[in-house]
N, C-alpha and C positions, 0 to 999 in steps of 0.2 A: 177814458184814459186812466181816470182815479184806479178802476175797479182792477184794469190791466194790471199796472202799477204793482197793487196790491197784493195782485193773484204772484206774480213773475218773484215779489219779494216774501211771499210764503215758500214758494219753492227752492229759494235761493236758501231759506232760512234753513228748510228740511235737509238739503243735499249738503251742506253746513255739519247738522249735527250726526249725519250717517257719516262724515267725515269725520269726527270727533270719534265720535263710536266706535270704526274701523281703527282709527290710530290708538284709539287707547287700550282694546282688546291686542290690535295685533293683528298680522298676516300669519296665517298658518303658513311654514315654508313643508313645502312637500318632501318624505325622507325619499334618501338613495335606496333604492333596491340592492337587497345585498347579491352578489355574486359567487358563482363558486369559480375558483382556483386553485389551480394546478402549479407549480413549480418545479423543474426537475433540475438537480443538484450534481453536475457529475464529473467524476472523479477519473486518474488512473492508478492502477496499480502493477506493479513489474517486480521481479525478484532475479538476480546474480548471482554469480558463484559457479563454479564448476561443475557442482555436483549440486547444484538447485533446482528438486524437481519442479517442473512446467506448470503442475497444475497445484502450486501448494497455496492450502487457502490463508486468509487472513481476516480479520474482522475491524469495522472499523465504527466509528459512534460520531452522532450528529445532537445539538443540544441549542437549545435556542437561548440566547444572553438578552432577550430583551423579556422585563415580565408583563404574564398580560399576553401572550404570541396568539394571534389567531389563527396566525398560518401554520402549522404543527406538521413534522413529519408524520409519515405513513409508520414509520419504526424508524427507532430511534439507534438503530444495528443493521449494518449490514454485513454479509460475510460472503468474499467475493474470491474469486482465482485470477492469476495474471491478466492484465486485460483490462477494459471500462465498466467501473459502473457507477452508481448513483443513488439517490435519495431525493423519496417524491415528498413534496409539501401539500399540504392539501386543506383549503381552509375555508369560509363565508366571509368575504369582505366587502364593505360599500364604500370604502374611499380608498385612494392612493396614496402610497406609501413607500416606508422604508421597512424591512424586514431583518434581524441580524443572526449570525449562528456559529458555531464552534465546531468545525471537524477534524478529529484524530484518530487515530490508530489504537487499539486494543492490544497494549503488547503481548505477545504469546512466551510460553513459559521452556522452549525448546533452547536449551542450552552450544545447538550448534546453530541458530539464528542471531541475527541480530537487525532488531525493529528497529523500523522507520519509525523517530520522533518527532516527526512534522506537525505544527497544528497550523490550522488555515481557520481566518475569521470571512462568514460567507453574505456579501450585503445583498439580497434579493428585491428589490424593485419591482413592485407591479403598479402598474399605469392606465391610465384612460384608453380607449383603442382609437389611433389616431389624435390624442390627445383632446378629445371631447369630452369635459365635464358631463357628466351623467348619463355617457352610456358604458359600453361596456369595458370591466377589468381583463382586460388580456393580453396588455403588453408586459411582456417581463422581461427583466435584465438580472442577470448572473454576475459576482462581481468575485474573487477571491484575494484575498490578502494574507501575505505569510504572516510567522508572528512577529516579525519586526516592521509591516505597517508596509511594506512593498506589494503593489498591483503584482500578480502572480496569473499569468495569462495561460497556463499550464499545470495546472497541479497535481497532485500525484505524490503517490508511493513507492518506494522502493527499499526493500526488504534483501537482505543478504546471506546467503549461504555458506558457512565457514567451513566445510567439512571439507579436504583437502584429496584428491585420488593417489592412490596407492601408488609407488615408482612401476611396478610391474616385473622386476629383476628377481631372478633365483636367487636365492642365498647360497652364497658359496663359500665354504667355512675356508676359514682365514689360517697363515701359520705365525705359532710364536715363538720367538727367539728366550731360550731357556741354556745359559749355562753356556753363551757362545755358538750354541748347537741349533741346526735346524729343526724343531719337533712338528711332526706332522700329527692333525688331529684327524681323529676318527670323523672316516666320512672324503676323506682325502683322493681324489682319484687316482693320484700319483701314488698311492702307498702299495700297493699292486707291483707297481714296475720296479720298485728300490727291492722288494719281496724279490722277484723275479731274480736283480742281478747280483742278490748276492749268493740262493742257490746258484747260481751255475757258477760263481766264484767259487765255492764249495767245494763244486764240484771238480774244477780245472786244478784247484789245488792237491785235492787227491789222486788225482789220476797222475800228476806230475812224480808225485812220493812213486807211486805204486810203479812208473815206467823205470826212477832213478832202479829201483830194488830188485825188478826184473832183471836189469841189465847187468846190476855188480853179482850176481848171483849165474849169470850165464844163460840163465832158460830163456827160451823161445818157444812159442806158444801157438 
């Protein structure tokens, strides 16, 4: 029983100081594998105006506000025509997070536009799948905010066309009143027909003379 005894409180002793050992070194804790991810970013864009053509482009910039971003756009420019588009992130991550970003508009230098000056702050979330610590990142949430701090569940551009289309009407030269009088300007349709009655006023006048003079005179003709 002695020897039992003795043997059971050796080992008790050993497994003891591997204890010690282990707590004083430390557990290695195993790292996360990093991931790659994707995020896609997107936007509309639209333009108005009467004479706003269809397909006029615009350019717009993405910039990340947080330092340190490991999830970085693909380009940090895009330049798009009316319609959807976006901006890819793309980065190695091994934990879950918060991601933040700045997008606005490039204004263009065309004097009969006038830029949209929207700026949208964009929170991107990416998450465990199915919410399991340690496996994979490929839940993502898209979030925008305008910049007075409003959820903005739509966002977008729109850009506007000033340029104005023509009436379409002939010019038709006008009369001015000079001295009481009607003056007709060159170019006048009606100046033809005033032409017209006053030769033949002219006319009626003369021939009126010409009949008195035949007559006081006797001849027949």
């Amino acid at each position: 029983m002695t020897k039992r005894t003795d043997k059971s409180k050796g080992l008790g002793l050993l497994a003891a100081a591997l204890g010690l050992c282990l707590a004083l070194l430390g557990v290695a804790t195993p790292a996360l594998a990093e991931n790659a991810v994707t995020a896609e970013v997107p936007f509309s864009y639209a333009v108005k105006g009467e004479l706003a053509p269809k397909d006029a482009e615009a350019t717009f910039r993405i910039e990340a506000t947080d330092e340190g971003e490991a999830l970085l756009p693909v380009s940090d420019t895009v330049t798009a025509k009316p319609g959807n588009f976006r901006f890819d992130l793309k980065g190695e991550l091994s934990q879950p997070g918060e991601h933040h970003y700045r997008v606005t508009q490039v204004a263009g230098t065309d004097k009969d536009w006038t830029y949209d000056a929207a700026e949208f702050d964009v929170t991107v979330f990416v998450g465990w799948e199915n919410g399991i610590a340690g496996s994979t990142l490929n839940q993502i949430q898209v979030s925008f905010f305008d910049k007075d701090g409003s959820l903005d569940k739509d966002p977008g551009f729109v850009n506007t066309c000033n340029k104005k289309p023509s009436s379409g009407k002939a010019n038709t030269p006008a009369k001015t009143t000079k001295g009481g009088k009607s003056v007709v300007k060159t170019g006048d349709t009606t100046q033809p027909l005033w032409i017209g009655i006053g030769v033949a006023g002219a006319v009626a006048v003369a021939f009126g003379i010409w009949e008195r003079g035949r007559k006081a005179n006797g001849r027949e003709f």
